[in-house]
Each structure stands twice: as structure tokens, then as C-alpha cells.
LOSE-211371 format. One record per atom (N, C-alpha, C): residue in three letters; x negated, y, z. Coordinates in steps of 0.001 Angstrom, whole numbers, padded with zeros to 6 digits, always signed. Example, Ala and Ser with C-alpha at 12.3 -4.5 7.8 and 13.67 -1.06 7.14 Angstrom:
ALA-013190-005690+007800/ALA-012300-004500+007800/ALA-013200-003300+007800/SER-012850-002250+007080/SER-013670-001060+007140/SER-012900+000030+007870/
//
This chain:
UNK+003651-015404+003560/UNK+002662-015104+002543/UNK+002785-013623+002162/UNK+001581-012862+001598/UNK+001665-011757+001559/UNK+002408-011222+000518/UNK+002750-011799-000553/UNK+003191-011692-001866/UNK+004715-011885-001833/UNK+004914-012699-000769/UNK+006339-012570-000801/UNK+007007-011428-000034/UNK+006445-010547+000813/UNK+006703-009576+001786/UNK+006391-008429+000725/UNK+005534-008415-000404/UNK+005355-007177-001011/UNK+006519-007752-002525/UNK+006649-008847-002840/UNK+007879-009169-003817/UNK+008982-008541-003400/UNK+009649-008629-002064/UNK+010630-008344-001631/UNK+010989-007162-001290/UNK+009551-006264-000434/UNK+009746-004951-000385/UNK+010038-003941-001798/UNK+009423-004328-002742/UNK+009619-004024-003849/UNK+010916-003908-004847/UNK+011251-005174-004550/UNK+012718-005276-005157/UNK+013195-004671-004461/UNK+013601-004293-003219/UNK+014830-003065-002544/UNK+014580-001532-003429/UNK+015825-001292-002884/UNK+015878-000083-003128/UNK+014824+001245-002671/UNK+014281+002216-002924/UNK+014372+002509-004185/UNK+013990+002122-005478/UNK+012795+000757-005112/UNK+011441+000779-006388/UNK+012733-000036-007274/UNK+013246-001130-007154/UNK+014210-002064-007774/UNK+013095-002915-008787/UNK+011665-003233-008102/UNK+011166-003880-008934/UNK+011194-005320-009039/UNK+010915-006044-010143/UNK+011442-007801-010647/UNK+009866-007894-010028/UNK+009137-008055-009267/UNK+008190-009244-009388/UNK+008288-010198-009794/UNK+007264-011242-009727/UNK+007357-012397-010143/UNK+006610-013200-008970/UNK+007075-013925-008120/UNK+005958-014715-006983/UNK+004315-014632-007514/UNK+004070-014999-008965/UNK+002497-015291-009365/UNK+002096-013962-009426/UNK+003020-013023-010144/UNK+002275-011682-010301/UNK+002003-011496-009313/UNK+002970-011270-008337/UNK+002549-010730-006935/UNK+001655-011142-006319/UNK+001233-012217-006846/UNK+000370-013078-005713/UNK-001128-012606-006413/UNK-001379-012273-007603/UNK-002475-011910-008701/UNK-002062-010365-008220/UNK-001726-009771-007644/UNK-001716-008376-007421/UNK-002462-008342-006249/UNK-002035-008816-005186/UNK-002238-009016-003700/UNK-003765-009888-003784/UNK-004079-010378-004834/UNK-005461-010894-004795/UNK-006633-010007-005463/UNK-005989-009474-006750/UNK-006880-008382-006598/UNK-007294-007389-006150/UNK-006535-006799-005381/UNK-006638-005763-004033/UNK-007070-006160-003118/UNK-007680-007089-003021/UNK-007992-007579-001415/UNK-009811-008480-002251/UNK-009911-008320-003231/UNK-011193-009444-004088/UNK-012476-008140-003974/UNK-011985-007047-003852/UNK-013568-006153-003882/UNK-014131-006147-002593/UNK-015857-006228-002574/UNK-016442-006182-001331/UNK-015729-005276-000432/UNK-015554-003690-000698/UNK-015070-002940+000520/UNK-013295-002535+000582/UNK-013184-004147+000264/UNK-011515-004260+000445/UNK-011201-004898+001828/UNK-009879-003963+002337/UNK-009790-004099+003509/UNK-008412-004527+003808/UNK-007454-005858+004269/UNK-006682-005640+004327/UNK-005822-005919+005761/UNK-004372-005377+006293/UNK-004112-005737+007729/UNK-003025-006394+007444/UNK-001864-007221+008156/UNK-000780-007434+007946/UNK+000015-007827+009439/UNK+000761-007780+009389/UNK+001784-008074+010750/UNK+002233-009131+010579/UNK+002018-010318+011601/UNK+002963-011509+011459/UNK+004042-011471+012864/UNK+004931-012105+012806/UNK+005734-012391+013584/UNK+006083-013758+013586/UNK+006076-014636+014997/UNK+006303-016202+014709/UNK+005471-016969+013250/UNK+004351-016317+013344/UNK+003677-017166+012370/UNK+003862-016868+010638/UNK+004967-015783+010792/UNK+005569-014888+009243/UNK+004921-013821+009319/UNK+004149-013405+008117/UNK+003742-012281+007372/UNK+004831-011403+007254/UNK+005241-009983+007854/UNK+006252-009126+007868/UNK+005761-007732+007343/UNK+004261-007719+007211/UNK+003997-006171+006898/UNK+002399-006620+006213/UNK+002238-005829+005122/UNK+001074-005820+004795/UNK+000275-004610+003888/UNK-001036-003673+004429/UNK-001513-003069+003841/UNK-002656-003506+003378/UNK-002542-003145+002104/UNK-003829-003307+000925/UNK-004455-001462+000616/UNK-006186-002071+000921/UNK-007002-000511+000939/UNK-008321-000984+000708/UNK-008902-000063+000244/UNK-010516-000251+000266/UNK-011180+000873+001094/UNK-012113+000675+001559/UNK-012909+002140+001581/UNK-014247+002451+000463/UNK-014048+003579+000413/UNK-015029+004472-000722/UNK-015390+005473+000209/UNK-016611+005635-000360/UNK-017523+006763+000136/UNK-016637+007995-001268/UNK-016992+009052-000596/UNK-016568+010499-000883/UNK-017495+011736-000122/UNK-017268+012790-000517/UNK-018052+013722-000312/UNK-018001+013927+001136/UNK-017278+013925+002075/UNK-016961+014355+003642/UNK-017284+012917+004164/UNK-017142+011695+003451/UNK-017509+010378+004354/UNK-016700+009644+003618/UNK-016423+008131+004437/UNK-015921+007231+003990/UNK-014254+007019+003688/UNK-013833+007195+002778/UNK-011955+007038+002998/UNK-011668+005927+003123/UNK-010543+005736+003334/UNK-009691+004167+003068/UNK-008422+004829+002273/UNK-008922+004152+001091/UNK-007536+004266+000312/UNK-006478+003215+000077/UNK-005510+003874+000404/UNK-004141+002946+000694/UNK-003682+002654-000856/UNK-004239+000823-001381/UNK-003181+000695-002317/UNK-002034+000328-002371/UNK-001812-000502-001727/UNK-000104-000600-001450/UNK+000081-000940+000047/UNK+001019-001079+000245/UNK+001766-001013+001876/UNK+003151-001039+001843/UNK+003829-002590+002520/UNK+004925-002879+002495/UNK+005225-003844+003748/UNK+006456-003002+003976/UNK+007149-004132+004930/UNK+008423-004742+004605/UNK+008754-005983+005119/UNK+009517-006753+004973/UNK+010955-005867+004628/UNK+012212-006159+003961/UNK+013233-005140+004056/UNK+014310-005118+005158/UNK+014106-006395+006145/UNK+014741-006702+007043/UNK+014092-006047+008708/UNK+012845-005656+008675/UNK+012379-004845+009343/UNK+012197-003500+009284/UNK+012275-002721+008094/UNK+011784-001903+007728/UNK+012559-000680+008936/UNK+012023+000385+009216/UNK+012831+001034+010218/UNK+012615+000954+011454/UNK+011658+000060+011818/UNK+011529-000625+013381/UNK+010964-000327+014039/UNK+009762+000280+013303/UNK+008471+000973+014276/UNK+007050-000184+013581/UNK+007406-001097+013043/UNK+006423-002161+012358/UNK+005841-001335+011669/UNK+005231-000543+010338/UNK+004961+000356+009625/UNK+003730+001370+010024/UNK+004754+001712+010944/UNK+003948+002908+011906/UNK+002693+001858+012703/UNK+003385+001117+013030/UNK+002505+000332+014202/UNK+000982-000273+013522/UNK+001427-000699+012444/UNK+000339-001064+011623/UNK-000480+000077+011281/UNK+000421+001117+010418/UNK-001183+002302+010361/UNK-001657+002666+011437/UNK-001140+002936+012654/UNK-001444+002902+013806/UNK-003048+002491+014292/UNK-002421+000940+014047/UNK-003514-000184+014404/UNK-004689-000261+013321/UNK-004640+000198+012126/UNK-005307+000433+011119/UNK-006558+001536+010712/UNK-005662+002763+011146/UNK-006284+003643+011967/UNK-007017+003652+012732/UNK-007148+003083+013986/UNK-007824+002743+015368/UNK-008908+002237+014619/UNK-008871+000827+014071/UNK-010501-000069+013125/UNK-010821+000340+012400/UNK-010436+001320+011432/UNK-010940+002370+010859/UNK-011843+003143+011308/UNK-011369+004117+012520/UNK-012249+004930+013020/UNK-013111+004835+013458/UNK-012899+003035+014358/UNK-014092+002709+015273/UNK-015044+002780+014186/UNK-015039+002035+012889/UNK-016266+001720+012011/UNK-016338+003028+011045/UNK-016059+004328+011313/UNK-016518+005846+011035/UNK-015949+006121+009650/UNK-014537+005750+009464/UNK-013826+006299+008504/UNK-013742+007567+008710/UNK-013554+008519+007999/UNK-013180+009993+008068/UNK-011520+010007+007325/UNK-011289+009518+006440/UNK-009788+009766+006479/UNK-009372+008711+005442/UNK-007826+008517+005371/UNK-007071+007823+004971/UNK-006159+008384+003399/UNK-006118+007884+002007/UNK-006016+008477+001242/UNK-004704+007351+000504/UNK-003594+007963-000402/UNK-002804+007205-000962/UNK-002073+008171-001985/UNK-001354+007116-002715/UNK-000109+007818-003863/UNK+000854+007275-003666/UNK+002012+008019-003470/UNK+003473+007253-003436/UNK+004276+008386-004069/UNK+005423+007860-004411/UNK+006230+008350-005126/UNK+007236+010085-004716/UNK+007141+010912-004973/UNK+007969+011903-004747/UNK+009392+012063-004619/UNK+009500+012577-003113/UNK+011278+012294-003252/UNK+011393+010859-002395/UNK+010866+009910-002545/UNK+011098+008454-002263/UNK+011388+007894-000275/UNK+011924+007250+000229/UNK+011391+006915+001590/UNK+010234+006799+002552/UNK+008969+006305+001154/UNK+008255+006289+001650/UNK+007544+007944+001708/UNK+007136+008350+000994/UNK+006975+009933+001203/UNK+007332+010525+002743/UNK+008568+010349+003140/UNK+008937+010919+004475/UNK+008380+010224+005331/UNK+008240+008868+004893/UNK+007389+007988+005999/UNK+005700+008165+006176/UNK+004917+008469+005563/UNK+003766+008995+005418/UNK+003645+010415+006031/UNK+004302+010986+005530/UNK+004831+012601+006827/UNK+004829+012233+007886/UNK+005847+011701+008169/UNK+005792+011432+009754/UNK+004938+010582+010692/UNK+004057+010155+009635/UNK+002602+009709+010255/UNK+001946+010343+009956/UNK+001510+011682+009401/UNK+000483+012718+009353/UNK-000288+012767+008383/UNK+000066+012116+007163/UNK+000061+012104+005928/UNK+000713+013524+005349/UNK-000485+014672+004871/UNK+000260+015406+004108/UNK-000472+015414+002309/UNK+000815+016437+001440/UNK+000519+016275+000236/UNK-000697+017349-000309/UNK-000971+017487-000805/UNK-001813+017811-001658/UNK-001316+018958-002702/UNK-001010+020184-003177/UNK-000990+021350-003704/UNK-002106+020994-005268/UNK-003189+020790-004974/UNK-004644+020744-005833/UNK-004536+019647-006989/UNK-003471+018045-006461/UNK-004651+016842-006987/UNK-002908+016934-007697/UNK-003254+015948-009204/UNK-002066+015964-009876/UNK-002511+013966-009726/UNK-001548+013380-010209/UNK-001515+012005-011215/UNK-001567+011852-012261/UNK-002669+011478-012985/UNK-001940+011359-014139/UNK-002267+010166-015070/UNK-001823+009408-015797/UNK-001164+008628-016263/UNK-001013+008592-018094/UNK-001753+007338-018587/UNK-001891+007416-020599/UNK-001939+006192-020477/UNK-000941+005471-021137/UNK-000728+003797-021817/UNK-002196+004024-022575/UNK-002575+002850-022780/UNK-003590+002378-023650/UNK-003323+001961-024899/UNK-003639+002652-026216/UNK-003148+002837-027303/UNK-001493+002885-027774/UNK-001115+004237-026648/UNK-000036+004726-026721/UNK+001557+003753-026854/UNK+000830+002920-026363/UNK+001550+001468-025853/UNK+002173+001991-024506/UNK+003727+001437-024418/UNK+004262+001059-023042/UNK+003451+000077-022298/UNK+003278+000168-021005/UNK+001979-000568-020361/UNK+003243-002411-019805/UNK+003277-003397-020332/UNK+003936-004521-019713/UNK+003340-005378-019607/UNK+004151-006650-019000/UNK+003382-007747-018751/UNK+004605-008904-018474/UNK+003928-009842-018869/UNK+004437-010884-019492/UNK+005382-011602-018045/UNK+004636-011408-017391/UNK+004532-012204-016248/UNK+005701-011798-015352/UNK+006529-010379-015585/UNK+007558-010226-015134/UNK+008947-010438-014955/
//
């Protein structure tokens, strides 16, 4: 299941995040519930081992696919699975006239170097940024 491959990637090191099976599973459903949501995943023997969540949006140069999350299993991670998927992601992308591939990940982090070395570069121009809603810590129950 997809929720358990992004529960698990999550909890490793570095993110050290608690999912919760339901959250995850209400995460992984709303990323994948909009018309131009797109998602791929890797199974092995019938197991879900890798899964990217993206949409495409139109933008000024053409269509992107923006990468919302992307995780592989922690017992694979390292393998060439990762790569293989944007890879393969890439390829059905292009055929149907994506112009490019867009995401946020963390600075400093594994994944960062891993996005490099698939031809993912950063950005100088675009910042993040980030305001709780009525200056509230943003939580949830469900964690």
C-alpha cells in the first residue's frame, strides 16, 4: 500500500516523522484526488516499494509536473529504484508534452543530493515561505 511505503520512508532518518497509517493514507489520497493528479509507484512481488505523488499545471513555458512527495521504501533506498522511477516518469511525461518537472525538498537533506544527481537543480530566485494560520503552530490530531 502506498501509505505504508511513504509512513515508513518518513519515519527514517532524516525526516524522523510519526505518521499515522490513516493520516498517511488521507495524505496519499489527497494528492492523487485532483483531476491533473498523476501518480507512479514501483511494485516488487506484488509490494508497493516506491511511490511518486505530482500533478501537472500549466505555467508560462508549458505544462510542469510538480513533485509532491516521493518516497521509497527504507530497505531499498540506494538501489537505483528512485532514479528508475523518475526515469520512467520522465519518459510519460514527455511523451504527453510536459516541459519540466518541479519540487521542494529540504536543504542539506539526502534527498537534495538525490535530485542533483538526477538533474534537478536549485533555484537562486524562488524562496519558501511559510505562516501558521492565526499564528498557531500548524498540528493534527491524527499524529
Amino acid at each position: 500500500m502506498a501509505a505504508e511505503v511513504f509512513r515508513a520512508a518518513f519515519a527514517a532518518e532524516p525526516w524522523n516523522e510519526e505518521w499515522s497509517l490513516e493520516l498517511a493514507e488521507t495524505r496519499v489520497r489527497e494528492l492523487m484526488s485532483a483531476p491533473q493528479s498523476i501518480g507512479y509507484v514501483f511494485e516488487e512481488n506484488g509490494v508497493i516499494q516506491a511511490v511518486l505523488c505530482g500533478r501537472k499545471l500549466t505555467y508560462l513555458h508549458g505544462v510542469e509536473y510538480v513533485i509532491d512527495e516521493f518516497c521509497v521504501s527504507p530497505d531499498i533506498q540506494r538501489s537505483g529504484i528512485g532514479t528508475a522511477v523518475l526515469d520512467y516518469a520522465r519518459s510519460e511525461l514527455t511523451a504527453e508534452g510536459v516541459a519540466a518537472m518541479a519540487l521542494l525538498t529540504k536543504r542539506g537533506y539526502p534527498s537534495e543530493r538525490f535530485y542533483i544527481k538526477n538533474g534537478f537543480t536549485g533555484s537562486d530566485t524562488m524562496v519558501f515561505m511559510y505562516r501558521p494560520i492565526e499564528n498557531k503552530e500548524c498540528s493534527n490530531d491524527k499524529t
